[in-house]
N, C-alpha and C positions, 0 to 999 in steps of 0.2 A: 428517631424511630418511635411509630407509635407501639408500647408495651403492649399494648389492649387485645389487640390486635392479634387473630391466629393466621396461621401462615398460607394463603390461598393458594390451595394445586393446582388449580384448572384456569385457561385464559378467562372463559369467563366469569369467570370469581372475580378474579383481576380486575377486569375492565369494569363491573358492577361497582368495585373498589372505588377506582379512580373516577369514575361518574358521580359518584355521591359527592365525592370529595370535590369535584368539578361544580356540582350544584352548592356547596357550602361556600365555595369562591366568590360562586356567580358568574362563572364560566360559560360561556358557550360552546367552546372547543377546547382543545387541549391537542399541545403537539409536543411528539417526542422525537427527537431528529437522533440518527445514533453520532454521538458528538460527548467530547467532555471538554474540561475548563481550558483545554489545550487544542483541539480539533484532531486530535489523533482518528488513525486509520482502524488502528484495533485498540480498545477499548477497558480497563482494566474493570473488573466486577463491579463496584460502584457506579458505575455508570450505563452499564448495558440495561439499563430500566427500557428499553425500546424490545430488546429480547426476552425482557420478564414477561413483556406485557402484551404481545403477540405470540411468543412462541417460534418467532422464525429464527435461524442463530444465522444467518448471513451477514456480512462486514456490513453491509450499507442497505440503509433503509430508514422511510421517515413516514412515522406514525400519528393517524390526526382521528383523534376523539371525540366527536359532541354527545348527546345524550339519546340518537339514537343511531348512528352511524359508526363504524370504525375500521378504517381504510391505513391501506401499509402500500406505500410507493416506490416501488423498486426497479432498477432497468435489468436490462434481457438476459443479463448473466443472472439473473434471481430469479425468473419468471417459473421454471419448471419445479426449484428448490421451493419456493414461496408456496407455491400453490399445493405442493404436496402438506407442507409444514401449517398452512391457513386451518387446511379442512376441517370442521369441527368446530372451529372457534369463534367466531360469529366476525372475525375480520374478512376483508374484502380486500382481495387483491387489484389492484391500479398500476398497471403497467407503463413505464415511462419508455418512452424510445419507439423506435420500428413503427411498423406500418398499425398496429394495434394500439397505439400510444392513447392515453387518457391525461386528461388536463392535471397542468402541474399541481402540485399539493397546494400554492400559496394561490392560484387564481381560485382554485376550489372551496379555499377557504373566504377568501373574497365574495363568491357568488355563492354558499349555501348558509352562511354565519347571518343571520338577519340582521342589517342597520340596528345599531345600538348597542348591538351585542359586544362581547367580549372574547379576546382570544388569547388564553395565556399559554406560556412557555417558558419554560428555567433560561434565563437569560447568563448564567455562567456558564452553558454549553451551545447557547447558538451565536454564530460567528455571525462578527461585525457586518460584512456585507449580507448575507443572507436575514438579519434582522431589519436592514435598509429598505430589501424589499420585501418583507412581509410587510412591515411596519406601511408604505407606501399605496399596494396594493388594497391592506385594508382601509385604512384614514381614504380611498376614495370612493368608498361602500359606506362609510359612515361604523365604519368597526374598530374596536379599540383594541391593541393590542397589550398587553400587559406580561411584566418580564421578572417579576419580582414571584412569581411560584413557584415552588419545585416540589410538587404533589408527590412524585416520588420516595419523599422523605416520610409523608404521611402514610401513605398506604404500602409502602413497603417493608413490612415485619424483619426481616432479618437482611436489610442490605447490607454488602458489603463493606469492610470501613475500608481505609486506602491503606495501598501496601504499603510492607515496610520492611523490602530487598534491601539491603545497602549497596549505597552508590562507592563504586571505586574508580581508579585513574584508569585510561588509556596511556600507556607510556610509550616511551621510545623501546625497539625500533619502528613500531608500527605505529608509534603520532612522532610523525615528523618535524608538524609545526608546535612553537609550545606555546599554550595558555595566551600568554604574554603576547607572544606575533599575532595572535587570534584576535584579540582585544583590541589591540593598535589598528589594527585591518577595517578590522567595526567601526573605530575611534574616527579612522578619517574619513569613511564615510558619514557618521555623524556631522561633524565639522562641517563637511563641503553642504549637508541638507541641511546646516546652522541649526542643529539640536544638541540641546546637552544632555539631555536624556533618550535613551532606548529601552522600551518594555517590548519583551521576547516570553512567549509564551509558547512556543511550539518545540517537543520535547526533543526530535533531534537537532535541532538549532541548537539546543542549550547542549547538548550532549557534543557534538562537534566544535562549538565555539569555548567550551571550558575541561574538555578533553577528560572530561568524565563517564562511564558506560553506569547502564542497573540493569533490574529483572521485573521492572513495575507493569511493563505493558507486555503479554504476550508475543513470544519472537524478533522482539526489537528490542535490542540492547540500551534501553533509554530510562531515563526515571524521569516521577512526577515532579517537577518545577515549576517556578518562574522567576525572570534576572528581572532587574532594571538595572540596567548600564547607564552609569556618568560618565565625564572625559576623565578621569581620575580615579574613581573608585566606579566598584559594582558590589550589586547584592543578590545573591543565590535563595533565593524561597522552597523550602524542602524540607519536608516533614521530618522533627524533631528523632534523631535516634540512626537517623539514614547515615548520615555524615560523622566518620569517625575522629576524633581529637587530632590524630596524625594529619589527615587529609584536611582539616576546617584549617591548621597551623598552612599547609602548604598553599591553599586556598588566598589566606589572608597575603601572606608573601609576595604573591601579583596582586592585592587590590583587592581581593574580594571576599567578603564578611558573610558568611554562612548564617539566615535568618527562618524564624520557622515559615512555615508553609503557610500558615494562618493570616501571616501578618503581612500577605500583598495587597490586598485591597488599601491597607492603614499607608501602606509605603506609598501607592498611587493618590492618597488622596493628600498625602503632606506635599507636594511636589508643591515648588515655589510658583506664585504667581507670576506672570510673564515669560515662564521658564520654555522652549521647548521640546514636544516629547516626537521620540520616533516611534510610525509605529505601522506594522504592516495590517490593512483592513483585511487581508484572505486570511491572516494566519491568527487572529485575535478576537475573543469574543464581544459579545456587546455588554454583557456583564462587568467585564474589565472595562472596558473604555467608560463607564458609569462612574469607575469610583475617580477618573482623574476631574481635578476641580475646572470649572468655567474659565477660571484668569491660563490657563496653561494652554500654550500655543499646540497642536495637534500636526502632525507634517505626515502624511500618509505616502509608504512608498514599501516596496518588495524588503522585507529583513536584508538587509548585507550578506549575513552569515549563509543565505539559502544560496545565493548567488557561488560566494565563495568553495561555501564544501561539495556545488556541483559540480566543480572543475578540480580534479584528484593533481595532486602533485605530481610530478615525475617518479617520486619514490611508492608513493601509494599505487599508482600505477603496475608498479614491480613487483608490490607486493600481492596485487589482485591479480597477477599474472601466475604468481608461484602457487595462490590462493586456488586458482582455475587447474592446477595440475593436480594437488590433491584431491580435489573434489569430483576432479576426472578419474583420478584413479577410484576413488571409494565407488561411482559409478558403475567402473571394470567393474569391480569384486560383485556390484550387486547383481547386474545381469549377468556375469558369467554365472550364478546361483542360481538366479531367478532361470535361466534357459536350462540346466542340467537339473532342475527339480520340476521344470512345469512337467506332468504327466506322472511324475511318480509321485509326488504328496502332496498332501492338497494346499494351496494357495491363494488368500480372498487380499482383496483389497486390504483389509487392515494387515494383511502381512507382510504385502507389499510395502507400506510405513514401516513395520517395525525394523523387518531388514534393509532396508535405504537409508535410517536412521542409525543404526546400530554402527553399518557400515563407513558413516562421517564420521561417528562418534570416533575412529578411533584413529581417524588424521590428525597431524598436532594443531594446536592450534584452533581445534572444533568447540564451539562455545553453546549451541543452542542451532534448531532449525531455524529460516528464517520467516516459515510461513507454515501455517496447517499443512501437509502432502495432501498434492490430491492423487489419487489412483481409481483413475475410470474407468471401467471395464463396458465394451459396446455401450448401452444405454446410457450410464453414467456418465461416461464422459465427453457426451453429449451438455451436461450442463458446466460451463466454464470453470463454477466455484463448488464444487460438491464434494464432500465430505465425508467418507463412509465414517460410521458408525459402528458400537457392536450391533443395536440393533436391526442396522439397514445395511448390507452391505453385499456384495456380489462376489463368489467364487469363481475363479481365472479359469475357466473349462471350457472347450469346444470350440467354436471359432469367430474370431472376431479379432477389435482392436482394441489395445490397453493406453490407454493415455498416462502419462503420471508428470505433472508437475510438480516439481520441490527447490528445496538452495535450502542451507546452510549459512548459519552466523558465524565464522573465522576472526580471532582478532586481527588478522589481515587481510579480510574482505569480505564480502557477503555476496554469495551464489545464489541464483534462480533459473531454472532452464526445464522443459518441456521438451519431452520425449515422446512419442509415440509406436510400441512395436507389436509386430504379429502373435497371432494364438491359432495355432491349427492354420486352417487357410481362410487367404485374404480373399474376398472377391473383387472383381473388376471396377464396381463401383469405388469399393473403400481406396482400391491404389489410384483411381481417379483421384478422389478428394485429396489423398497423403501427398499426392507428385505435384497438384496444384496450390497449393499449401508449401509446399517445400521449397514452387516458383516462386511463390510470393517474399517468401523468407528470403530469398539468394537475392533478388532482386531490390530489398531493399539493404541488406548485408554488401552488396556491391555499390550503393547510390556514391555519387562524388557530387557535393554541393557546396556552395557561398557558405564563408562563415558571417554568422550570424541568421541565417535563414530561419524564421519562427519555424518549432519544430512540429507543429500540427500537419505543416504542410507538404511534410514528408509520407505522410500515412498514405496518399494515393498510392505511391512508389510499390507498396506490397501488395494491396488491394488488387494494384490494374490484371495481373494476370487472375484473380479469382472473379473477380468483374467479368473478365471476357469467357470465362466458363460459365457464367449465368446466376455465379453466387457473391456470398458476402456474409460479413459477419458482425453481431453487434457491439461489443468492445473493442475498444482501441488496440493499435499496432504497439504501441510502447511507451513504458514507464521508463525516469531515473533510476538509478540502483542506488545506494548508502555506501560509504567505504566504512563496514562493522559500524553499520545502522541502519535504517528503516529500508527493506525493499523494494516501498515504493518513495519514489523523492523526486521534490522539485528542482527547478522550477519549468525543466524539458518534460515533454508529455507528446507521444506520437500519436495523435484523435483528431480524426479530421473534426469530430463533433465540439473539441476545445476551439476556444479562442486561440485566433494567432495573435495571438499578444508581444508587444516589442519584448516583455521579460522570459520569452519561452524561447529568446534565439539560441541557437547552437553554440557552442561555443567551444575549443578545443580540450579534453581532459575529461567532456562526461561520460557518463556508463550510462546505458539507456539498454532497455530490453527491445528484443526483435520475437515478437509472437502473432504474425497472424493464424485462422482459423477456419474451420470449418464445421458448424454443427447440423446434426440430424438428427431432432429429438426423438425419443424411444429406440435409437439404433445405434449411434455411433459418434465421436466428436474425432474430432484432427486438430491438434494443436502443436508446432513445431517454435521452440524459444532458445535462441543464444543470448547472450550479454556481448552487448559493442561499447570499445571505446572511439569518441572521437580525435580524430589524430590530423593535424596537419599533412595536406594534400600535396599541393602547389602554389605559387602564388603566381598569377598571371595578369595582364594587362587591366582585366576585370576586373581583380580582386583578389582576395583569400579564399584557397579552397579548401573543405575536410573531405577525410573519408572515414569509413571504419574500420577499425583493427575488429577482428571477432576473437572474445575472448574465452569464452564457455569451450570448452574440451572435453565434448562426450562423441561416437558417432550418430550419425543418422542413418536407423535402419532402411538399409537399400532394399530388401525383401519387399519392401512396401511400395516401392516406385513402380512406376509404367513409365518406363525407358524410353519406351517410343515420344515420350511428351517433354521430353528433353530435350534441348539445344544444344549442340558441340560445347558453348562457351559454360551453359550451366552445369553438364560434366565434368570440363575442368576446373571448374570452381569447384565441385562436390568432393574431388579426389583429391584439389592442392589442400581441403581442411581435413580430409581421413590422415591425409600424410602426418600435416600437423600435428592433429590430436593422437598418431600415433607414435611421432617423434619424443613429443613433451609428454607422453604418461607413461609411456613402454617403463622407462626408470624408476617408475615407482609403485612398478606392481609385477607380480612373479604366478609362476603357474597356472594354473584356470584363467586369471585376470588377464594377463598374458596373452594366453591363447583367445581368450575370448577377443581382447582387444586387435589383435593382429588380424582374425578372422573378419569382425565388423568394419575393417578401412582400407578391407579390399578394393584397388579403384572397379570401378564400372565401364 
């Protein structure tokens, strides 16, 4: 940290900052990807220097600076967020995706950086493949990329240091497998890719494979690391004070020596000559991959571990089942409240958070949310990822539709699910969008397909009935879940816009989210999510088949459908899950919750 330095309030103080500093390099651009030494999704303080320095506070977004330009690229779920959050700041909104789309950041960079020039970038937060291709892009412009900056440390007066939650175990009953079975798992795929080493840098990898949780990254039970795994022993990178005497003793017991954080870089570059390393190029920066020496063989392939903790065991399964009843029930309680308070006291968006959170709080088992809540009231929830604030935020009054996506951290599972219900009255449009939306969802809630089928190619499945109404929407049908870890998780991803890649096949045991959409910006959003397991189908002449179990247990407000846009067969699918979700929560909720429950699974 430069002392000298006062603390700039205004983006462009900032950006004046980081320009100067960019001409003392000899710079010509400068990129901030939001990314750290790990590639995490969400960000802990030290690193969100992309949100210092713009101003936008959305997950995802990559910021590129020359000396008289400064452009922030983000796709369609940021577009409406961004552009409110720019104004003022001398940044320029770059739209990625949809029919408005501007040229990616890395060709941009290529054609306005003049031959000769320079482009640097903190090379400990941009990942291996994506330095592949800037690095390629520019070297054919005659531009040099450079990875050894991190301007951030200059001009940022009071960054962040890195946290220092302490990391504790995941035990039985809720880690079924131990340490030790994790390791071995790793151990032979290693073997079979003939490496004796494994560097893992991605935090719920580490957090799943050595059955430890933290509180480093916001809503993710993970802390900052990094392993290298031998066939024999392994080593835990983790800042000094994290890890308690008791926990470093049980640690060591399977093999594994608790080292400070500092000291991965020293551990990557001792690695023996001819030795070699495994290592995944999506999940790994290029920073790291720098410090392993020249003589060390390199074997690039998907981590094991990702593979692994995407297919839940039969007992975890069980537990993200009983996980889905309480979070059902804490559901009941809140809209039974939320429906008997709308019109007698006032209720905004952040209140909506406070009571849906209060309400998990007090399931056993409740550890943390699993993500920001969002609660979008008409207009708002029109933007996919938005965020009320104190000072931005909308009161639940008059008529319209309330959106709220949320889930909860459980040491026996992690919830996410998207609701959408009425305020005063619905109009005919909005129960269009809701009924179409809700086809989409059933539709692919019911798919039966080959296992192993890459799962991108599943996303038509929900789309087709919003297609044939004339719409569509720009994020993807569905993420992995975490089992009490990350939200979002690989290596399944329902986007037609992903790659079908052989590693994104299905495979029986994942949880994967079901959310298609519909938005209308300045008026309204429709977003409809369960959590599905995949579950062995049938096997027939053709093969192996899956289906999905649905496991989220909340209703889905029927007030909002147009009936008439219904099918016999989608009716009876609407009523066999009211039944369900009324069977498995009725038990663990009384009165109001109760009623309220009973009332919302009325069949139709």
């Amino acid at each position: 940290m430069n002392a000298r330095l006062s603390d700039p309030t205004t983006i462009p103080e900032r950006l004046a900052l980081l320009r100067r500093a960019m001409t003392d390099a000899g710079l010509a651009a400068y990129l901030i990807p939001s990314a750290d030494p790990h590639l995490s999704e969400y960000l802990p303080g030290r690193w969100q220097g992309r949100q210092w320095l713009s101003g936008f506070t959305g997950s995802v977004g990559t910021l590129v600076v020359t000396g008289t330009f400064a452009g922030l690229w983000v796709d369609s779920r940021y577009w409406t967020q961004a552009e409110a959050q720019l104004a003022g700041t001398g940044v320029q909104l770059m739209k990625m995706l949809g029919g408005q789309q501007t040229q990616p950041h890395v060709e941009w960079l290529a054609e306005n950086v003049p031959s000769g020039g320079t482009v640097g970038v903190d090379g400990a937060v941009l990942g291996l493949a994506a330095a592949r291709a800037l690095d390629a892009a520019l070297t054919a412009r005659g531009v040099k990329l450079r990875t050894d900056v991190d301007l951030l440390d200059t001009i940022w007066p009071q960054r962040p240091t890195l946290p220092v939650e302490t990391v504790y175990e995941h035990v039985a009953p809720h880690a079924d497998l131990t340490r030790a079975d994790k390791l071995e798992r790793v151990r032979q795929q290693m073997r079979e890719k003939g490496a004796q080493w494994h560097f893992v840098s991605t935090l719920d990898d580490l957090a799943w494979l050595f059955n430890l949780r933290g509180a480093d990254v916001n809503y993710n039970p993970v802390f900052l690391a990094h392993a290298l795994i031998g066939l024999e022993h392994a080593s835990l990178f983790v800042t000094d004070g994290k890890v308690s005497a008791d926990l470093a003793d049980a640690l060591a017991r399977d093999g594994v020596q608790v080292e400070p954080y500092a000291k991965t870089a020293a551990a990557l570059a001792a690695l023996p000559a001819g030795a070699t390393l495994l290592i995944d190029p999506r999940r790994i920066t290029f920073g790291s991959l720098q410090s392993v020496p020249q003589g060390v063989k390199v074997v690039e392939a998907v981590n094991p571990s990702t593979f692994f903790k995407s297919r839940k065991t039969e007992a975890e399964a069980a537990h993200v089942r009983a996980t889905m009843e309480q979070d059902g029930a804490a559901l009941a309680e809140f809209f039974a409240w939320f429906e008997s308070a709308l019109g007698r006291e006032t209720i905004t968006e952040l209140t909506i958070d406070e009571k849906l959170t209060a309400a998990r709080a007090r399931r056993p088992g409740f550890v943390t949310l699993s993500f920001a809540t969002i609660a979008g009231f008409n207009g708002n929830g029109a933007m996919p990822h938005y965020r009320a604030t104190p000072a931005d935020h909308a009161t639940i009054e008059g008529n319209g539709l309330l959106l709220i996506d949320s889930g909860g951290q459980y040491l026996s599972g992690t919830t996410d699910i998207t609701r959408v219900v009425p305020v005063g009255t619905v109009s005919a449009e909005q129960r269009r969008d809701f009924t179409v939306v809700l086809k989409g969802m059933m539709a692919l809630s019911r798919a039966h397909f080959p296992r192993g089928v890459r799962s991108p190619m599943l996303d038509a499945i929900a789309r087709q009935p919003i297609w044939e109404a004339g719409m569509d929407y720009g994020h993807g049908t569905g993420h992995g879940v975490g089992y009490f870890l990350n939200v979002h998780e690989g290596p399944q991803v329902i986007a037609h816009a992903a790659a079908a890649e052989a590693w994104t096949a299905m495979e029986s045991g994942m949880i994967t989210s079901v959310e298609p959409g519909i938005y209308r910006p300045g008026r309204w959003g429709v977003r409809i999510e369960n959590l599905v397991l995949n579950r062995e189908a049938e096997k027939t002449e053709f093969g192996d088949f899956l289906e999905f179990e649905t496991l989220t247990l909340c209703p889905i407000d029927t007030r909002c459908i147009e009936l008439s846009l219904l099918r016999d067969d989608e009716r009876a699918w609407l009523n066999a899950y009211h039944e369900m979700v009324r069977t498995r929560v009725s038990p663990h909720v009384t009165g109001d919750a109760k009623a309220w429950l009973d009332t919302r699974t009325q069949p139709i």
